[in-house]
N, C-alpha and C positions, 0 to 999 in steps of 0.2 A: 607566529601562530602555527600550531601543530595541526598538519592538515589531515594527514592519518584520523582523524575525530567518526570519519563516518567512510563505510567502504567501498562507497560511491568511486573513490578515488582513482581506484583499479580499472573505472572505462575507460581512465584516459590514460592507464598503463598500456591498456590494451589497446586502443585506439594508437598508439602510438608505435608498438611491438607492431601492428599491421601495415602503419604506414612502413615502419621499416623492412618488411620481407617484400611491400610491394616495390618497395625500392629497386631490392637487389632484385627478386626476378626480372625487373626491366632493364637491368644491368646497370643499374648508375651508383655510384661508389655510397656504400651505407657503412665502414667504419666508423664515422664518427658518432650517428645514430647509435650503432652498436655500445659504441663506451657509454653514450650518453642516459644508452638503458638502461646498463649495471649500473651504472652513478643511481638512475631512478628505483630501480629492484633494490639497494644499499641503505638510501633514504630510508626507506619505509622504514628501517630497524631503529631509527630515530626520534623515540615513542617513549612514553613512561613506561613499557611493559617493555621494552627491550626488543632481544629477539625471541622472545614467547607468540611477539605480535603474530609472527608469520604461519605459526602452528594456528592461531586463533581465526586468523583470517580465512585461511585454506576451510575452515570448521564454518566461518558466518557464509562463505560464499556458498559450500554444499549443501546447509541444511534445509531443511524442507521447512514452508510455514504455512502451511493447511490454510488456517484460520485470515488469516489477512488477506484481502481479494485480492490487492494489487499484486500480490504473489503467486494468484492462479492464472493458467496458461491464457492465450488472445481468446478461444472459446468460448471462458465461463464470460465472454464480455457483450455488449450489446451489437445484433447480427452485423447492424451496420457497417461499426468498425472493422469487422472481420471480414466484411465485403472490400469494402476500403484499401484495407489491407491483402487483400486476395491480387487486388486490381494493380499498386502499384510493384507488387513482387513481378505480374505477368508485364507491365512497363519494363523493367532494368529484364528481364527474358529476352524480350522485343529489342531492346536496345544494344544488347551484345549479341543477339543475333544475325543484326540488320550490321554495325558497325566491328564487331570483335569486342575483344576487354580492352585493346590498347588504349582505349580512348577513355574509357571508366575509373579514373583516377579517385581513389578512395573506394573500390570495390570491396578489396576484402573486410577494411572495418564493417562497409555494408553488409558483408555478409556475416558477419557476429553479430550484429546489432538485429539483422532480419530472426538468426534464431534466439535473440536472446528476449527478441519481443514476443517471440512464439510462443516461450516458455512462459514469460511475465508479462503482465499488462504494463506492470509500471517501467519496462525499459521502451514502450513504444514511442514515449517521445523521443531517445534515443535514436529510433530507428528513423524516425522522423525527419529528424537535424540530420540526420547520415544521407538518410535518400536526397532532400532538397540539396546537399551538397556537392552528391554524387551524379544522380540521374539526368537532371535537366541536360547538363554535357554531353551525358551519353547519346542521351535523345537527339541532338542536334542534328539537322539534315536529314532524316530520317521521314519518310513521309507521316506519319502518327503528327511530327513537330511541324511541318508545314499546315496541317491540317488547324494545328490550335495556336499557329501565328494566323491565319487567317481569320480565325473567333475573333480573335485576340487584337485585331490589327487596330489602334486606337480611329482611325478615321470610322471605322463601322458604327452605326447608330446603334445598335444593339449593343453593343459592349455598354452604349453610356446605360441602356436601359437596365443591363443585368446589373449591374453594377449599383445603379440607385436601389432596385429589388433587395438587393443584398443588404445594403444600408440600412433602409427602412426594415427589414428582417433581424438584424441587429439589433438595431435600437428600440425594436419590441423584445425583444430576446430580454437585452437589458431591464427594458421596465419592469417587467414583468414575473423576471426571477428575484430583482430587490435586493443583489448581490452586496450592496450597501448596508440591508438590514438583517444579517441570515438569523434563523431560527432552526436550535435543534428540533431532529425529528426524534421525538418522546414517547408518540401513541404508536398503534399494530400499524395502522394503513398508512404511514408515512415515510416510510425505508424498507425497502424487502428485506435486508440484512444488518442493519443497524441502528438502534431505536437508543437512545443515552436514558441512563436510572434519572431523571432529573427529580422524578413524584419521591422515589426512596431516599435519593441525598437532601433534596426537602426536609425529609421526616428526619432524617438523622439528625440533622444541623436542628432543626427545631427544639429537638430532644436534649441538645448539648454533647452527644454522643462521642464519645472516647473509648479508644480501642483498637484492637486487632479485628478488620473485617476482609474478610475472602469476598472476593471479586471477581467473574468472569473477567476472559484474558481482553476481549476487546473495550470494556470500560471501565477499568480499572484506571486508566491515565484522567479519566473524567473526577473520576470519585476524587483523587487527587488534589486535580486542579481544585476542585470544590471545598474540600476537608480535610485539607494539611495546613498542621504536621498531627492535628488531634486524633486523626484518622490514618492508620497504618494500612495499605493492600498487600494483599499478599501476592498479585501477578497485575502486570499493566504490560502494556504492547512492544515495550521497549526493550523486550524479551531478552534474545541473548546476551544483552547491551548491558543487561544490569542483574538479570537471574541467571539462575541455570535452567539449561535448555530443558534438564529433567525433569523440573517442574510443572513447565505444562500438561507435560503426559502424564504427572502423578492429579493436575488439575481435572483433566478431561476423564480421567478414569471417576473420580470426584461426582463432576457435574451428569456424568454418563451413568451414574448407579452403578457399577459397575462389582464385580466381586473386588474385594476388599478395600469399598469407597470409604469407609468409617478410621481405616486406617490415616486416612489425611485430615481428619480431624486431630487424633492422636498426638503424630506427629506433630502438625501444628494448630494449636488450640487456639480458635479464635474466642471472640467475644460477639459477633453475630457474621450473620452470613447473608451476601446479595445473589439471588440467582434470577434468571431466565425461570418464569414459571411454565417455559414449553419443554425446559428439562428435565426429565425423567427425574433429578437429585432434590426439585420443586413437591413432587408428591411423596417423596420417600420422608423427606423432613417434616410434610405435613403432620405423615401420621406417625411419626415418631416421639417416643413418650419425653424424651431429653432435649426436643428444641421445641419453642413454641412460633405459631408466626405471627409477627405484630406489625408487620405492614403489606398490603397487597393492593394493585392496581392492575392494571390488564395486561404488562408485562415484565413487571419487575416482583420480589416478592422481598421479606428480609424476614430472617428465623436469627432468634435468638433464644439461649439458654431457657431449659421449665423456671428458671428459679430468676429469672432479669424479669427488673422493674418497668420496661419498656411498656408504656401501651398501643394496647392494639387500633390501629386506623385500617378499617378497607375503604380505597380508595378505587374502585373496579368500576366501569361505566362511566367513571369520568374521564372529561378530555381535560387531558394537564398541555400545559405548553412550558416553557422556557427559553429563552433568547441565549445568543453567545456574546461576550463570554460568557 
């Protein structure tokens, strides 16, 4: 199996280039690491794309992805975590302070890992696995570690009690989120940032509907799942992976009204079109004499041609639901 498939791969290139320089600063013999990098940096050209892969890679690792949250920095994320994370960066501080680095085995992947969660939400599990594997070591003997073996010390009665708290915290966590049963969120007040077309692919399937349909970048994979292969999208989140990257920004200028959004119609001609009606491309289509809208709910909309058979459903005021899949 070609593992190259997803470019995940490169943390444990990298992970592994750092145990190696930690190596040799500590002096202990890293030739063989050495070879055994290039053997790994060699690999990778081991791809159905050849060595194109490496030009491409260098390309998915830099690029930016606005749009996908787990790609915006630990800030846009909830305070908490960034408290969390504030506290255990000042821990490994505390730790090479008190002790030095000698003792901090796995420091510098920790330290890729600390800024690469900086930049991403989604490498913070990353940094996660790195701290738990790093830090507690560090800690050792350090008064902060005495302090939380004494919490900690099984004979204390408190421990049994935090510990049930926690349980019973859990297992309403559990009931209560119904992790067994999810349900997508479909209406305004149910995700701040992500609501699925469920009312519009509804209407479409209903309709029998075949065709070429443009699709905001984040549910377009939905639309998919729902109405393929009768249903074509023209962008889904799987971005680089399968479009070009110039797509998007010919989408967003699109969905953004922006000067020359008409030209992406042009170009590619669909057969209706799903927007966000808090997007500015929502009102510009209403009153436009060449698309008509024939379905709308509180926040999806779909425009199709003056001259398509489709009929018109408003669906606004009502609460839609849908289940996954």
């Amino acid at each position: 199996m070609w593992v190259n498939i997803h470019a995940g791969f490169v943390v444990g290139i990298i992970a592994f280039g750092s145990h190696t320089l930690e190596e040799w600063l500590r002096g202990r013999p890293v030739l063989h690491l050495v070879a055994l990098g290039l053997v790994l940096l060699a690999l990778v050209g081991v791809n159905p794309y050849g060595f194109e892969y490496y030009a491409y890679l260098w390309h998915g690792l830099t690029m930016k992805r606005p749009l996908i949250a787990e790609w915006q920095s630990i800030l846009h994320t909830w305070w908490g975590v960034v408290m969390l994370y504030a506290v255990s960066l000042l821990l490994v501080v505390y730790g090479v302070v008190r002790r030095g680095w000698s003792p901090a085995f796995g420091l510098l992947f920790l330290l890729a890992a600390t800024y690469a969660a900086a930049r991403h939400q989604r490498h913070l599990s990353i940094f996660a696995v790195a701290w738990v594997c790093c830090v507690p070591a560090l800690l050792q003997g350090t008064p902060i570690s005495r302090i939380f073996t004494r919490i900690l010390a099984p004979e204390r009665p408190a421990l049994g009690v935090m510990a049930g708290v926690a349980a019973i915290a859990g297992v309403t966590v559990l009931l209560t989120s119904r992790p067994w049963a999810p349900v997508l969120p479909v209406n305004p007040d149910e995700h701040r940032s992500v609501r699925y077309p469920a009312g519009a692919v509804g209407y479409l399937e209903t309709q029998d509907f075949r065709g070429k349909l443009v699709t905001p970048f984040i549910v377009g994979a939905y639309v998919s799942w729902k109405l393929h292969p009768a249903v074509q999208v023209s962008l889904d989140s799987r971005f680089e992976a399968a479009f070009d990257p110039e797509l998007l920004a010919e989408h967003m200028r699109f969905e953004n009204a922006t000067e020359g959004w008409s030209e992406f119609l042009e170009k590619y001609p669909p057969d209706a079109i799903l927007v966000d009606v808090e997007r500015p491309i929502s009102a510009v289509l209403t009153e436009h004499p060449s698309w008509r809208r024939v379905y709308r709910d509180d926040v999806y909309a779909i425009h199709a041609p003056a001259e398509s058979a489709l009929p018109v459903v408003d669906r606004t005021g009502t609460r839609l639901a849908a289940t996954f899949p």
